[in-house]
C-alpha positions as YAML, in Angstrom:
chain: A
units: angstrom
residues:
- id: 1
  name: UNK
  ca: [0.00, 0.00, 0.00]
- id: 2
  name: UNK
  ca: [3.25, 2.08, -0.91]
- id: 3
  name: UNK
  ca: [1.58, 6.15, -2.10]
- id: 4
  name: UNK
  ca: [4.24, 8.35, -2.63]
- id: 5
  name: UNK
  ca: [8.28, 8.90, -2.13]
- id: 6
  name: UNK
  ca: [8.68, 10.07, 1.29]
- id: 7
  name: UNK
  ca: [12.48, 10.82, 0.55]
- id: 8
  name: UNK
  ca: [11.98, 14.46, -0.02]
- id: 9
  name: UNK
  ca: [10.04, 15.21, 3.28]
- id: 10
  name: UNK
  ca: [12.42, 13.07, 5.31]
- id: 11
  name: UNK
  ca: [15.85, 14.73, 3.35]
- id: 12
  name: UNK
  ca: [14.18, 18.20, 4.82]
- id: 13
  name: UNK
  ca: [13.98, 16.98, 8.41]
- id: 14
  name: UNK
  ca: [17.11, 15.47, 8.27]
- id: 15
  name: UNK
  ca: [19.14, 18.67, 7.37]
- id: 16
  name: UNK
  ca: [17.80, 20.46, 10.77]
- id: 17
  name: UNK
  ca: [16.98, 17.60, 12.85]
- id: 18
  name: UNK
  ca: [18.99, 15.35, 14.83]
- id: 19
  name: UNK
  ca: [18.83, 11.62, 15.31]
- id: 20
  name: UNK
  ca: [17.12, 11.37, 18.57]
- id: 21
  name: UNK
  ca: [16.92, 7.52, 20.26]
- id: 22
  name: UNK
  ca: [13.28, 5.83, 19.91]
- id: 23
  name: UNK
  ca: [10.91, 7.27, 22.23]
- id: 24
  name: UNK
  ca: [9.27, 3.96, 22.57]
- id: 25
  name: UNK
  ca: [11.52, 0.76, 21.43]
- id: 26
  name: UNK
  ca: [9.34, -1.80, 19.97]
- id: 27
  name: UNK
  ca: [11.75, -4.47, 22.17]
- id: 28
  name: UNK
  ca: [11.20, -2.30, 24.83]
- id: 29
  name: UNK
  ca: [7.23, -2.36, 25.37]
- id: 30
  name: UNK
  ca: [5.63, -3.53, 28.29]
- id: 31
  name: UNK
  ca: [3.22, -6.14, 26.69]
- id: 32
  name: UNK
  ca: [1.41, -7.28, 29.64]
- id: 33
  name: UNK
  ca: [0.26, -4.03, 30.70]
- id: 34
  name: UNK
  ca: [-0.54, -2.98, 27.58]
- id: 35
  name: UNK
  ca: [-2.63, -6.25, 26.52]
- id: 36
  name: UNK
  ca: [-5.08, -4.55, 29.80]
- id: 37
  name: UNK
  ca: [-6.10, -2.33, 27.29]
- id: 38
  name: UNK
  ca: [-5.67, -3.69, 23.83]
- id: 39
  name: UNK
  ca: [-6.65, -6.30, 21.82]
- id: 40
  name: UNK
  ca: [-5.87, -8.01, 18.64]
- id: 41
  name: UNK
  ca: [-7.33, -10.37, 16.91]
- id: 42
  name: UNK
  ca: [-8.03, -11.96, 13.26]
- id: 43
  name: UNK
  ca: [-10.69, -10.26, 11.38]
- id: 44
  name: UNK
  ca: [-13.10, -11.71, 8.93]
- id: 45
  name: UNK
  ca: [-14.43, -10.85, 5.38]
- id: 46
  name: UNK
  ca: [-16.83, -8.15, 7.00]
- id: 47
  name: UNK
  ca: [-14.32, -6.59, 9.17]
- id: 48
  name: UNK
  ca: [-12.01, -6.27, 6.67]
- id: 49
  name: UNK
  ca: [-13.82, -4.51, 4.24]
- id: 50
  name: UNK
  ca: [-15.42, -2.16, 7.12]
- id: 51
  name: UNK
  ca: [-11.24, -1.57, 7.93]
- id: 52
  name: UNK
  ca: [-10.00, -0.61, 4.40]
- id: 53
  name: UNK
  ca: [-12.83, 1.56, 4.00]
- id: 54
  name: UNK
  ca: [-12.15, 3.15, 7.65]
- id: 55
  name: UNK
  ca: [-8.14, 3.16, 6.16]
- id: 56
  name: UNK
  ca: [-9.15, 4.96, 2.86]
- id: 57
  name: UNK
  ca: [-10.50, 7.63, 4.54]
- id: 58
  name: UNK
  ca: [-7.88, 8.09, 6.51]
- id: 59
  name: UNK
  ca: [-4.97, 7.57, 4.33]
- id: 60
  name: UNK
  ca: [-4.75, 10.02, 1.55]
- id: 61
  name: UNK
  ca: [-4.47, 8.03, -1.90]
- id: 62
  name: UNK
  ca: [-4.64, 4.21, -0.94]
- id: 63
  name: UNK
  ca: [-5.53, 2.34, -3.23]
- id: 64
  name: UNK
  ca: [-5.38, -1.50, -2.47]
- id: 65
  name: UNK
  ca: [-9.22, -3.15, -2.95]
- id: 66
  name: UNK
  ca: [-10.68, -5.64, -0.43]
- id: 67
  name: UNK
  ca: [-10.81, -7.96, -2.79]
- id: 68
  name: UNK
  ca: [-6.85, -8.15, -2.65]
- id: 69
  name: UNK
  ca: [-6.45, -7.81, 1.18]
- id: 70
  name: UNK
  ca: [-8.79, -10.69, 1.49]
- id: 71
  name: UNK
  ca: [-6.47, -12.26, -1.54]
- id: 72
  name: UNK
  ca: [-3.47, -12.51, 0.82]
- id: 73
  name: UNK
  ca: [-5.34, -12.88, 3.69]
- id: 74
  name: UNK
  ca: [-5.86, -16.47, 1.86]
- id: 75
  name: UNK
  ca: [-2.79, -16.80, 1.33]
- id: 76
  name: UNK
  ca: [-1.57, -16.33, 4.94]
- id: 77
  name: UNK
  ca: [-3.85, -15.60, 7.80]
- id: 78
  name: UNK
  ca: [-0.84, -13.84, 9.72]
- id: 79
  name: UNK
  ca: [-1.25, -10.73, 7.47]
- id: 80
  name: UNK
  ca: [-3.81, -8.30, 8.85]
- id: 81
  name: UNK
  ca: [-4.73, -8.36, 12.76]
- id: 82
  name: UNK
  ca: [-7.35, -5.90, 13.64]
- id: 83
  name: UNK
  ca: [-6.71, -3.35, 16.89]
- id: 84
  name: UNK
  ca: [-9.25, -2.68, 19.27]
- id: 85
  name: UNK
  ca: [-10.34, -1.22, 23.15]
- id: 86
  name: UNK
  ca: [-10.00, -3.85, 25.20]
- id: 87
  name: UNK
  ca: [-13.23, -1.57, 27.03]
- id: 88
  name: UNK
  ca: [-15.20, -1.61, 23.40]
- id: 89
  name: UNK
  ca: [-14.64, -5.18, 22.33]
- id: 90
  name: UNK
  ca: [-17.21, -7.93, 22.62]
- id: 91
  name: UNK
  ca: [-15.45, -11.25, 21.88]
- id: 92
  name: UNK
  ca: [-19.12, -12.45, 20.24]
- id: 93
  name: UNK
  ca: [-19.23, -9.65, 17.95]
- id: 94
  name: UNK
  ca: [-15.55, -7.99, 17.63]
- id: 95
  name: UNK
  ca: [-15.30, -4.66, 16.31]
- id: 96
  name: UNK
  ca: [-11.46, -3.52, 14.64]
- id: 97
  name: UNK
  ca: [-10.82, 0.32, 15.44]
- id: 98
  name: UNK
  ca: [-7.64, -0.32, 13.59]
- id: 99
  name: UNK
  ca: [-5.51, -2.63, 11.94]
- id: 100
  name: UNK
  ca: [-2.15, -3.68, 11.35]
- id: 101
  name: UNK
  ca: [-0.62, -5.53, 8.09]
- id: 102
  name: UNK
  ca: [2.29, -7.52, 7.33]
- id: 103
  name: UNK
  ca: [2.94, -8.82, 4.13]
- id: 104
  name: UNK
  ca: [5.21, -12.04, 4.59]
- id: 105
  name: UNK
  ca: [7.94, -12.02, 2.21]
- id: 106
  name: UNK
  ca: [10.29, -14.87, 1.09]
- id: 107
  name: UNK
  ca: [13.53, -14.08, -0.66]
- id: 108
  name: UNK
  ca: [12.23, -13.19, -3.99]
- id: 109
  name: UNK
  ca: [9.57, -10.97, -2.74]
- id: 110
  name: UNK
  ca: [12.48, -9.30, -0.44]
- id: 111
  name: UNK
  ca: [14.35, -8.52, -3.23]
- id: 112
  name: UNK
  ca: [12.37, -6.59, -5.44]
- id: 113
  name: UNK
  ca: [11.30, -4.67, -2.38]
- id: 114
  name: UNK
  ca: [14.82, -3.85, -1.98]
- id: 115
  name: UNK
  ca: [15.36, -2.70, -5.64]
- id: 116
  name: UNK
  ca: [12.05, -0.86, -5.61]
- id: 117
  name: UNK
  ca: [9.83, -3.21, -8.01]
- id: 118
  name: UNK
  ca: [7.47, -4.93, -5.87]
- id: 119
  name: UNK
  ca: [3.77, -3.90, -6.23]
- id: 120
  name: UNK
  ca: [2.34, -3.25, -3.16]
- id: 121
  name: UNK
  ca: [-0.69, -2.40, -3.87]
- id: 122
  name: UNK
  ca: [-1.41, -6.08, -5.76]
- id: 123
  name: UNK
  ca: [1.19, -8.34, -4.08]
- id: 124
  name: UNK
  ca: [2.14, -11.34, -6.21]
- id: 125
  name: UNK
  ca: [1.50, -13.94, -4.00]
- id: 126
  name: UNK
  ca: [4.52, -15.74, -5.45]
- id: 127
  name: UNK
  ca: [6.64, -13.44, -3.83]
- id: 128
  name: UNK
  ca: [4.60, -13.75, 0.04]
- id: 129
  name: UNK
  ca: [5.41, -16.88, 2.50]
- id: 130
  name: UNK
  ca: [2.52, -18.80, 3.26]
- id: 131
  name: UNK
  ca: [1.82, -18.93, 6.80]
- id: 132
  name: UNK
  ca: [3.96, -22.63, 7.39]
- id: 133
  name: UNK
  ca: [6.63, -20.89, 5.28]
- id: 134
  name: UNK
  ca: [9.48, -18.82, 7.23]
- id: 135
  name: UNK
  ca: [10.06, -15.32, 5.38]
- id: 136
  name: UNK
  ca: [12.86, -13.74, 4.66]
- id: 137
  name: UNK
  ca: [11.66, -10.12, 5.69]
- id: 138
  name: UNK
  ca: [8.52, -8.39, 6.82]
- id: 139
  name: UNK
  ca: [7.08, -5.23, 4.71]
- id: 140
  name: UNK
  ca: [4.48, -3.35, 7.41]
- id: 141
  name: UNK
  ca: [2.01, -3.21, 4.53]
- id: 142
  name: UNK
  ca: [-0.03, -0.63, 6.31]
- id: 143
  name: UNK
  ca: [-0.72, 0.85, 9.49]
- id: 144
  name: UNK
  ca: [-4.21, 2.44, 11.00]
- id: 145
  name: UNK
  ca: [-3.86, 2.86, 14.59]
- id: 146
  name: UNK
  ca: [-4.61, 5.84, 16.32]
- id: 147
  name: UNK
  ca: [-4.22, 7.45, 19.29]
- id: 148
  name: UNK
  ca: [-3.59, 4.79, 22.01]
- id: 149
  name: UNK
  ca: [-4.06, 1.51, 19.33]
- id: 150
  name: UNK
  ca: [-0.87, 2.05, 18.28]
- id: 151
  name: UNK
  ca: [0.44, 0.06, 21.38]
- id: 152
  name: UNK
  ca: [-1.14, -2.55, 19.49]
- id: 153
  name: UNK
  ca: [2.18, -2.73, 16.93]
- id: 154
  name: UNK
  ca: [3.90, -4.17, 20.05]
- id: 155
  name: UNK
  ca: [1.27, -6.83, 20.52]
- id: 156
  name: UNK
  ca: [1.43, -7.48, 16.75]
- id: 157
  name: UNK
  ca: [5.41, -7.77, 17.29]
- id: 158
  name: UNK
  ca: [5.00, -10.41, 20.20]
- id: 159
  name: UNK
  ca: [2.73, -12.22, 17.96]
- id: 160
  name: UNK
  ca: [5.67, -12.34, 15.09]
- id: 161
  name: UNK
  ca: [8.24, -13.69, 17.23]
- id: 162
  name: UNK
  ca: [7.07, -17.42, 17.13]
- id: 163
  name: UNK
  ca: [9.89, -18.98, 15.91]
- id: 164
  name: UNK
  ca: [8.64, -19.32, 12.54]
- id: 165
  name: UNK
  ca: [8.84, -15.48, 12.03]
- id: 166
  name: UNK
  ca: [11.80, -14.44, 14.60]
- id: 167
  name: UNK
  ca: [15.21, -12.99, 13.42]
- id: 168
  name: UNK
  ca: [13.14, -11.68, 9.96]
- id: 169
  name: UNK
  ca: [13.58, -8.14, 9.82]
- id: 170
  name: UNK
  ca: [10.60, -5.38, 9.61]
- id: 171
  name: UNK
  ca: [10.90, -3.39, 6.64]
- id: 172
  name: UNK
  ca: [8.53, -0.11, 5.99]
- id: 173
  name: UNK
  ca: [8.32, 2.62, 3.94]
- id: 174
  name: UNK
  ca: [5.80, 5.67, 5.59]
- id: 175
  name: UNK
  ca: [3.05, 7.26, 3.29]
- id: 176
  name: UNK
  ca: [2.36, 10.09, 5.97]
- id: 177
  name: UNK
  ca: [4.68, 12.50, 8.32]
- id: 178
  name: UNK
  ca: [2.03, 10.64, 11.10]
- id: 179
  name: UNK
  ca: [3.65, 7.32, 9.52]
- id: 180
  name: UNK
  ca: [6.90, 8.16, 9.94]
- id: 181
  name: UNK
  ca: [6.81, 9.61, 13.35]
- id: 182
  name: UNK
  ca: [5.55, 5.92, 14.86]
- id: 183
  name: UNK
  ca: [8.39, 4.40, 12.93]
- id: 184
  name: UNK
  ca: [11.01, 6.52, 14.03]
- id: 185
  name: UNK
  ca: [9.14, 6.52, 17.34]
- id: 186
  name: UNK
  ca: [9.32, 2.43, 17.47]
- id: 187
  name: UNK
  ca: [13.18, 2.18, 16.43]
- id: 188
  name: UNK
  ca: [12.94, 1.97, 12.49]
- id: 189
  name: UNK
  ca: [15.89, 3.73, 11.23]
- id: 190
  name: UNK
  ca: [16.44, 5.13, 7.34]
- id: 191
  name: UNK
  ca: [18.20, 3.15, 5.43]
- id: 192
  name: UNK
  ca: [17.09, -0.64, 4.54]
- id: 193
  name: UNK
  ca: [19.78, -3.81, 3.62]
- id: 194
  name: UNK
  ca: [18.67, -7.31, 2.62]
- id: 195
  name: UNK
  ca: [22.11, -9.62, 1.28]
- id: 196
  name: UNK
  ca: [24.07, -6.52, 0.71]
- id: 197
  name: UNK
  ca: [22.03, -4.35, -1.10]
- id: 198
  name: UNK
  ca: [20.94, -0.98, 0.11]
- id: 199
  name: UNK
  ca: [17.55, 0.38, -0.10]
- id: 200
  name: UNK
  ca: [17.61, 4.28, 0.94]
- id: 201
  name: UNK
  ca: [13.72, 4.77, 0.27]
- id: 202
  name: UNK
  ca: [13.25, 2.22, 3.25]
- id: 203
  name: UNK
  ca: [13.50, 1.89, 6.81]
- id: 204
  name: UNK
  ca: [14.26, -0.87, 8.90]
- id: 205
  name: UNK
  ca: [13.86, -2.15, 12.23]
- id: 206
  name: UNK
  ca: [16.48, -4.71, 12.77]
- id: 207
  name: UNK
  ca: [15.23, -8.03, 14.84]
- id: 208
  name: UNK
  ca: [18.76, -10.47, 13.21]
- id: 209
  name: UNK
  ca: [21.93, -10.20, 14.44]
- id: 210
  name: UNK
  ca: [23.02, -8.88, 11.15]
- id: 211
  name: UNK
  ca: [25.92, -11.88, 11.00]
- id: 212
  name: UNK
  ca: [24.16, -14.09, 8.37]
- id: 213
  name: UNK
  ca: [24.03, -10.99, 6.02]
- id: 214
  name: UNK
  ca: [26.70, -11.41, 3.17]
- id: 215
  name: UNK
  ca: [27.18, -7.82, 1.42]
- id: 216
  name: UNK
  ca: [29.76, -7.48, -1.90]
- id: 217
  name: UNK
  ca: [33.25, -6.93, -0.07]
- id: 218
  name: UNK
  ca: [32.96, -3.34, -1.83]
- id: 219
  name: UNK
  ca: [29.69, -2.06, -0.15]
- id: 220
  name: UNK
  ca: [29.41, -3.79, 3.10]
- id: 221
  name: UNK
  ca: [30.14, -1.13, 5.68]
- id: 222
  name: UNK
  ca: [26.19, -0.70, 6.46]
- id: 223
  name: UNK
  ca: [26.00, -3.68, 7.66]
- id: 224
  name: UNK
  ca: [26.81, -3.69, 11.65]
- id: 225
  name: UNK
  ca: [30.50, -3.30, 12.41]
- id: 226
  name: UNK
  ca: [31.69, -4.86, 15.81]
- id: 227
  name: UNK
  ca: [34.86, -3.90, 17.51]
- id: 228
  name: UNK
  ca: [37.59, -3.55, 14.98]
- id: 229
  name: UNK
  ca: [35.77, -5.45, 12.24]
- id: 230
  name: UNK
  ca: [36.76, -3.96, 9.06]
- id: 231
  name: UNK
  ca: [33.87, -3.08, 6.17]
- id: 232
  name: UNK
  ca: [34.02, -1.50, 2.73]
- id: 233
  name: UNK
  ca: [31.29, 1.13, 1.29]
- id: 234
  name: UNK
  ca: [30.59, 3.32, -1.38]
- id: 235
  name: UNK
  ca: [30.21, 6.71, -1.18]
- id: 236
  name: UNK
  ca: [26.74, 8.01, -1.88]
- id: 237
  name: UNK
  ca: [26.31, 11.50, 0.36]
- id: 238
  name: UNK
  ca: [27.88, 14.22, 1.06]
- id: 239
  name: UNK
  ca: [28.52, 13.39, 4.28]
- id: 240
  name: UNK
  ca: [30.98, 10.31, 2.87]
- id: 241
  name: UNK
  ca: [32.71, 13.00, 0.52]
- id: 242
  name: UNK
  ca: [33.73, 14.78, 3.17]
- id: 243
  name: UNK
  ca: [34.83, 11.74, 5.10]
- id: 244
  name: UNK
  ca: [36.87, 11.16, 1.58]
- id: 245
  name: UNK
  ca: [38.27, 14.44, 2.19]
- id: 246
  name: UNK
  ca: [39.10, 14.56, 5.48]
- id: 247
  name: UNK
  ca: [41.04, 10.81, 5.04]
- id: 248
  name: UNK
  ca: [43.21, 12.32, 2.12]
- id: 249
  name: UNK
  ca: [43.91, 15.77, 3.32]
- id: 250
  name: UNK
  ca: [45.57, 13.91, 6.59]
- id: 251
  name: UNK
  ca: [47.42, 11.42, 4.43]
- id: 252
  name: UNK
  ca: [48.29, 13.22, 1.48]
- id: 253
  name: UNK
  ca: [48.56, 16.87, 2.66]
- id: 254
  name: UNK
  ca: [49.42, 16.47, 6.20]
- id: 255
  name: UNK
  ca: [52.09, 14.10, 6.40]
- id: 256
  name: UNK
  ca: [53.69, 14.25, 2.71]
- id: 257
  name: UNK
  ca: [53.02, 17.68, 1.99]
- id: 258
  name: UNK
  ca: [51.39, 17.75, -1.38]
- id: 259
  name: UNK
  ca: [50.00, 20.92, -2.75]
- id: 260
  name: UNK
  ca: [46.25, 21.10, -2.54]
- id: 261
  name: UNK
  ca: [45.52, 21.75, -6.43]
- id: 262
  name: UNK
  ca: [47.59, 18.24, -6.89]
- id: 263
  name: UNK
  ca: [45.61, 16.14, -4.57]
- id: 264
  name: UNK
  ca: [42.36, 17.64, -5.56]
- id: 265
  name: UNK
  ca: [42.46, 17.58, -9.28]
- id: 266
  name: UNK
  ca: [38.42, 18.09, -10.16]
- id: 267
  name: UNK
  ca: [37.82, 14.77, -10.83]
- id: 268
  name: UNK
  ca: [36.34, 13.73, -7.81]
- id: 269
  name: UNK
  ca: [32.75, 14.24, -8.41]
- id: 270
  name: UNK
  ca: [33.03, 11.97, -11.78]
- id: 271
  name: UNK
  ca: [34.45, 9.28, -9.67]
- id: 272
  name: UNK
  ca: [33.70, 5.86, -7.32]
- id: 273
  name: UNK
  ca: [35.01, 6.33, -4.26]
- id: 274
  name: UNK
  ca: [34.92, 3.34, -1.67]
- id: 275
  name: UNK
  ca: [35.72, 4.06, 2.24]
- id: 276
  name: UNK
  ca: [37.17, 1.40, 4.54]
- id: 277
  name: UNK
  ca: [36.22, 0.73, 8.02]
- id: 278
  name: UNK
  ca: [37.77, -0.54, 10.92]
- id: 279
  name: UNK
  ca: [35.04, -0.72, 13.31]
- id: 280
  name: UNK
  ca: [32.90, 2.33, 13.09]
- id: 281
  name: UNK
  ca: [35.56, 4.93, 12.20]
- id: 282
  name: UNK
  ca: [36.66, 5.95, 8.90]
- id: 283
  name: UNK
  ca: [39.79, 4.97, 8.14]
- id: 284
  name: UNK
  ca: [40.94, 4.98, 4.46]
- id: 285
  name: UNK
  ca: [39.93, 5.77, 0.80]
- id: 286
  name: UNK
  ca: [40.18, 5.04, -2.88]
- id: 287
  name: UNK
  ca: [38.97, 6.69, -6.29]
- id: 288
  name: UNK
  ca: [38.63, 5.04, -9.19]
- id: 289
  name: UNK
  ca: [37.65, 6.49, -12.34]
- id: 290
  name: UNK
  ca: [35.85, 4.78, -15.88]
- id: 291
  name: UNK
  ca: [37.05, 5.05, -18.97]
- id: 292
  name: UNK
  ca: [36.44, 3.74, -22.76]
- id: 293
  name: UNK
  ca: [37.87, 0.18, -21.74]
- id: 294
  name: UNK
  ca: [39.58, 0.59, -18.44]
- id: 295
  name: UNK
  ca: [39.21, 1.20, -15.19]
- id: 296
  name: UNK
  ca: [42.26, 3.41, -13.12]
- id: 297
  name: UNK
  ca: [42.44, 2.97, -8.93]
- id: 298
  name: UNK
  ca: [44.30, 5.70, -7.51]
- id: 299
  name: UNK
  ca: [44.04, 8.46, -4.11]
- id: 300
  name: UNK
  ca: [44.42, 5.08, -1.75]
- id: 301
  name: UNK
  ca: [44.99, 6.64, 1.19]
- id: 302
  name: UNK
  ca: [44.95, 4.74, 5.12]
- id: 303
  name: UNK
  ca: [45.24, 7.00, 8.18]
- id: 304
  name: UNK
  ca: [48.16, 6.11, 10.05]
- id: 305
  name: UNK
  ca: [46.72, 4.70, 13.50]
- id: 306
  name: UNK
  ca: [45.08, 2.20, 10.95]
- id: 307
  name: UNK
  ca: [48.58, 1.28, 8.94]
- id: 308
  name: UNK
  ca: [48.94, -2.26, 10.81]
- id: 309
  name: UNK
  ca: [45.29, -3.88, 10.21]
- id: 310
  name: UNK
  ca: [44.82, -5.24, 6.39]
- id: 311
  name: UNK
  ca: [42.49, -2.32, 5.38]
- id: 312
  name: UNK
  ca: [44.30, -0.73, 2.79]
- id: 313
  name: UNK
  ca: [44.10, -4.81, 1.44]
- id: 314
  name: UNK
  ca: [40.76, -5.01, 1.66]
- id: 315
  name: UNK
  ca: [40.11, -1.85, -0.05]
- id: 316
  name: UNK
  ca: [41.96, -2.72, -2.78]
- id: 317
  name: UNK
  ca: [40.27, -5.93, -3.31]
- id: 318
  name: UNK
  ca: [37.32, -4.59, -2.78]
- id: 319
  name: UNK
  ca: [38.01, -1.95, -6.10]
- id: 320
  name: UNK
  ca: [39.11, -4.54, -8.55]
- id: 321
  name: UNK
  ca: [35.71, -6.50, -7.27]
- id: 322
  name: UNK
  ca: [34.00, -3.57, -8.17]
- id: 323
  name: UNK
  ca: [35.32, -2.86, -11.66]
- id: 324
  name: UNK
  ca: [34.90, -6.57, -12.40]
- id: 325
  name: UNK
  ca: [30.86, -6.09, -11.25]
- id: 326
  name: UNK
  ca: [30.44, -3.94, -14.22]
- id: 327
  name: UNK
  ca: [32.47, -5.33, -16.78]
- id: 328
  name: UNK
  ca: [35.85, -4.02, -16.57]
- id: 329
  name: UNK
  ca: [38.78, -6.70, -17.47]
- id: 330
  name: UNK
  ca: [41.33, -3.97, -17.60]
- id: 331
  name: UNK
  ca: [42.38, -2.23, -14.26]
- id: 332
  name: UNK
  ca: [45.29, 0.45, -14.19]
- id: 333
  name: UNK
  ca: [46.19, 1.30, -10.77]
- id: 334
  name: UNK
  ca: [48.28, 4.99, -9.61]
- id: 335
  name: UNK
  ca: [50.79, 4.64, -6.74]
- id: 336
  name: UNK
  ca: [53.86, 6.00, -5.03]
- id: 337
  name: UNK
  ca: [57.09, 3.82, -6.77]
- id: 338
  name: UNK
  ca: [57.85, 2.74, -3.19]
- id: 339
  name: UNK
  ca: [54.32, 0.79, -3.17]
- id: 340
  name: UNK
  ca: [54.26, -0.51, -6.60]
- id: 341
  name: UNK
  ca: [54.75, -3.69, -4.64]
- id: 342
  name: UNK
  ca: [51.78, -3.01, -3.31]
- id: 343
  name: UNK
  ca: [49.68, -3.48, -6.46]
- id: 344
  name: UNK
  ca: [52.04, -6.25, -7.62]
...
């Protein structure tokens, strides 16, 4: 039930406000007290089409039909659990206030979320887990809960950590500023990864460990670094240029000197450049730059504290995987003659 890009709106708040913790971690709910005032349960045919039409009017341009919630509904029962007042609800004749859907996806379905093809609005149920199946990832389909029915998402959360659904990972993507604030609220973050791959229009609210995710060894620095674990990324924001920057001007301009007008030639912004890792600092840098039919690594720069781990190694590996991932069988590499070694 995916409306609109929320990127712009959430780029905005970004650039004036701070990351503040979750007001109200999803872990970190008191269910017992709050299953005193809340209840969830399955809804039928009726309910649900009384509950998209309730969601409709509520949520400006959604779209999805009964017919299609009831369509995965079929398909697995775990999908839509309806809130309600623990004070208002007859158990003979239930009445939803709100609701709260999951669509179950299995590794297919996960990746064309990540890559931004899957159709939300008409899931292909070749893409869902049926409700025996264990997914790979949960999409929060859509939310309705307002006011104090939004404790329900922690109910909803207790009832997706059987075993057949623990460790998946919640995935979301908000259609309303009210959206996004319970996400951020709950401990989604921006930023979504499924088997290295990196979905910025997403958020995520990690339930793994992270250590069975398997990134390319050139972009998997978002994954969760440990310690002095080293990781390799891409940078995408101007927040990793400068990082880029800051690396190089210490290497390059600090210790050896160079002129700034030789280090930073204007061919920066028509460039790759990867950052290495060693735990959560940043601790060295590459370029590499495209041509016709080669590809040239150069600007490989390691701070010093970080000389004696194998990240300027890694780094390098991790370039020549990259030009290999798309197409390039001809690498030229730049270096100081005392490192040609190095490359050798």
């Amino acid at each position: 039930m995916t409306i609109h890009d929320f990127r712009v709106t959430r780029a905005a708040k970004e650039a004036t406000v701070p990351y503040q913790r979750p007001h109200h971690p999803l872990r970190e709910f008191d269910t017992e007290n709050l299953a005193k005032r809340i209840v969830i349960f399955t809804p039928n045919g009726r309910q649900i089409t009384s509950l998209v039409s309730l969601a409709q009017k509520n949520i400006p341009g959604l779209s999805t039909s009964t017919e299609v919630v009831c369509k995965v509904m079929s398909h697995n029962p775990d999908t839509v659990w309806a809130i309600a007042r623990r004070s208002r609800y007859n158990s003979l004749d239930p009445v939803a206030e709100g609701f709260f859907a999951l669509l179950m996806l299995n590794d297919a379905g996960m990746r064309q979320l990540i890559d931004g093809t899957f159709n939300a609005r008409d899931p292909d149920l070749s893409l869902l887990a049926t409700q025996n199946e264990k997914p790979a990832g949960i999409y929060l389909w859509a939310v309705h809960a307002p006011g104090s029915l939004s404790g329900g998402i922690a109910l909803v959360l207790e009832k997706i950590s059987t075993p057949l659904y623990a460790g998946a990972d919640l995935y979301a993507r908000p259609m309303t500023a009210g959206g996004n604030r319970i996400l951020e609220a709950t401990g989604f973050g921006q930023g979504a990864h499924y088997k290295g791959k990196w979905a910025p229009h997403l958020q995520m609210c990690l339930r793994s460990d992270g250590r069975n995710e398997v990134g390319p060894i050139y972009d998997n620095s978002h994954l969760r670094r440990r310690g002095r674990e080293i990781s390799v990324g891409v940078a995408r924001s101007f927040e990793d240029m400068m990082r880029v920057v800051t690396i190089r001007s210490s290497v390059y301009i600090s210790e050896q000197s160079c002129p700034y007008d030789e280090e930073f030639d204007g061919n920066d912004f028509s460039a790759t450049h990867l950052i290495g890792y060693v735990g959560e600092e940043p601790a060295a840098c590459l370029r590499i730059r495209y041509f016709a039919d080669f590809a040239k690594v150069e600007r490989l720069a390691v701070r010093r504290e970080f000389r004696k781990t194998r990240l300027s190694f890694q780094i390098a590996k991790a370039a020549i995987e990259l030009c290999r991932a798309k197409g390039y069988r001809r690498i030229y590499a730049h270096a100081q003659k005392r490192l040609l070694n190095f490359f050798g």
